[in-house]
C-alpha positions as CSV (number, residue, x, y, z in Angstrom):
1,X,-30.5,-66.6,-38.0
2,X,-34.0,-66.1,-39.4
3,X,-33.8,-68.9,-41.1
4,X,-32.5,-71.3,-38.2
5,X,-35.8,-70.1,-35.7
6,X,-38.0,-70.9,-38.4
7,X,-36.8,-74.4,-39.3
8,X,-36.3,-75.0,-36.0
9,X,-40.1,-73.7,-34.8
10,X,-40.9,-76.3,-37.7
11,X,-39.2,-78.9,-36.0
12,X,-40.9,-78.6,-33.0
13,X,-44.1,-78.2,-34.4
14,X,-43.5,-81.5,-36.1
15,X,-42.8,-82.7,-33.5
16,X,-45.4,-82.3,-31.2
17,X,-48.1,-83.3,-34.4
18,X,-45.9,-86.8,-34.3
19,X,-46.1,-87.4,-30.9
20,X,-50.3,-86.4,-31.0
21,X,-50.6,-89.0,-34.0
22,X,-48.2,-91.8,-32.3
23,X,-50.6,-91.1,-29.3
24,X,-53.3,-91.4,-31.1
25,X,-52.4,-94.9,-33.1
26,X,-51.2,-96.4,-29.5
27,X,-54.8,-95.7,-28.2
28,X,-56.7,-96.4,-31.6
29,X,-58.0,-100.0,-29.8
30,X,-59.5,-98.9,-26.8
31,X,-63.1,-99.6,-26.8
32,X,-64.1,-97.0,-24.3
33,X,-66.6,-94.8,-25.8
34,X,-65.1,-91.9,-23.4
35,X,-61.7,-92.6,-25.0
36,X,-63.3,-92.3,-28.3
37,X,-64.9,-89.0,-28.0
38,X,-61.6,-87.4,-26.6
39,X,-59.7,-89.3,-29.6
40,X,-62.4,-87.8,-32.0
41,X,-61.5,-84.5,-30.3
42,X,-57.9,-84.6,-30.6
43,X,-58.0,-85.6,-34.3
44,X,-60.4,-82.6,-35.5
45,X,-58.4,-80.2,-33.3
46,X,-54.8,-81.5,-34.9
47,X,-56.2,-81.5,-38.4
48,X,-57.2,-77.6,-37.5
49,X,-54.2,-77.2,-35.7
50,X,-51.6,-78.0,-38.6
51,X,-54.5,-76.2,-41.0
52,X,-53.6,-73.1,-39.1
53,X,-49.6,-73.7,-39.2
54,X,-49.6,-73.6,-43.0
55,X,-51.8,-70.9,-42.9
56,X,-49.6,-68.8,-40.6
57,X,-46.3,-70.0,-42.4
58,X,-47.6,-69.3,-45.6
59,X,-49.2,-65.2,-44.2
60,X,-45.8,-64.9,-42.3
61,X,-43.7,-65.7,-45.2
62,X,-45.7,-63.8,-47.6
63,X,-45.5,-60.5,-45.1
64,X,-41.6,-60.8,-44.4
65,X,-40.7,-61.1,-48.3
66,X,-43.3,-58.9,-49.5
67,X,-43.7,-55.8,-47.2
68,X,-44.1,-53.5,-49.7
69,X,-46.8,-55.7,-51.9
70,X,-48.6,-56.2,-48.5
71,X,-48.4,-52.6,-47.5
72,X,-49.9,-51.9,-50.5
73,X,-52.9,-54.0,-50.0
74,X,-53.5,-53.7,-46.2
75,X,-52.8,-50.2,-45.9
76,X,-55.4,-50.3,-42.8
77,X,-54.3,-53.0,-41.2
78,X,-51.2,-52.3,-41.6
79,X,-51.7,-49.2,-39.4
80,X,-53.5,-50.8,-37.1
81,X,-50.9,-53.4,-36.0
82,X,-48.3,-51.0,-35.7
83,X,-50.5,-48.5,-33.8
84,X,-51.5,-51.8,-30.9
85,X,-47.4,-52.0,-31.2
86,X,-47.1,-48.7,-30.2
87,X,-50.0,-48.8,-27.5
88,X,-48.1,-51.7,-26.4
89,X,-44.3,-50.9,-25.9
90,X,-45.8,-47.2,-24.4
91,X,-47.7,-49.3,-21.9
92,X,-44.9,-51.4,-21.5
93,X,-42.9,-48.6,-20.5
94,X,-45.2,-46.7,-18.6
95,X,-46.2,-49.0,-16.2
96,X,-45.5,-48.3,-12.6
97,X,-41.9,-50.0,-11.4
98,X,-41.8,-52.5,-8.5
99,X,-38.3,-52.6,-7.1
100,X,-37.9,-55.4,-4.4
């Protein structure tokens, strides 16, 4: 199931890069130097955008195959995440209840 959200999430992901560089190609002859800023824009922020993808994909993959290896060298921030979890879900459950 794991496996299907993350190939999917891919998917999508490619998606959306495609579309940004199809966009980008369709406009790549308008002379308007307002259209070239923005296109400047949207090329730096896709190249960081699919830089940070990899990166994610690679931390994420490496942290759900690896718990114990990353436990081991992250003990800290291991604690911390699952102690803004915790602060989370308890103020999650703590808030006050609106019924309508």
């Amino acid at each position: 199931m794991r496996h299907i959200a993350k190939k999917r999430a891919a998917d999508d992901f490619s998606d959306l890069t495609d579309g940004v560089e199809d966009l980008l190609q369709r406009i790549a002859d308008v002379d308007s130097p307002e259209v070239k800023k923005i296109r400047a824009k949207v090329q730096v922020a896709l190249t960081a955008a699919k830089s940070a993808w990899q990166d994610t994909t690679r931390y994420a993959n490496r942290t759900l195959h690896r718990p114990g290896e990353y436990l081991r060298e992250s003990p800290w921030k291991t604690v911390g995440i699952a102690a803004l979890l915790g602060i989370g879900v308890g103020a999650l459950l703590l808030r006050p209840r609106t019924d309508s």
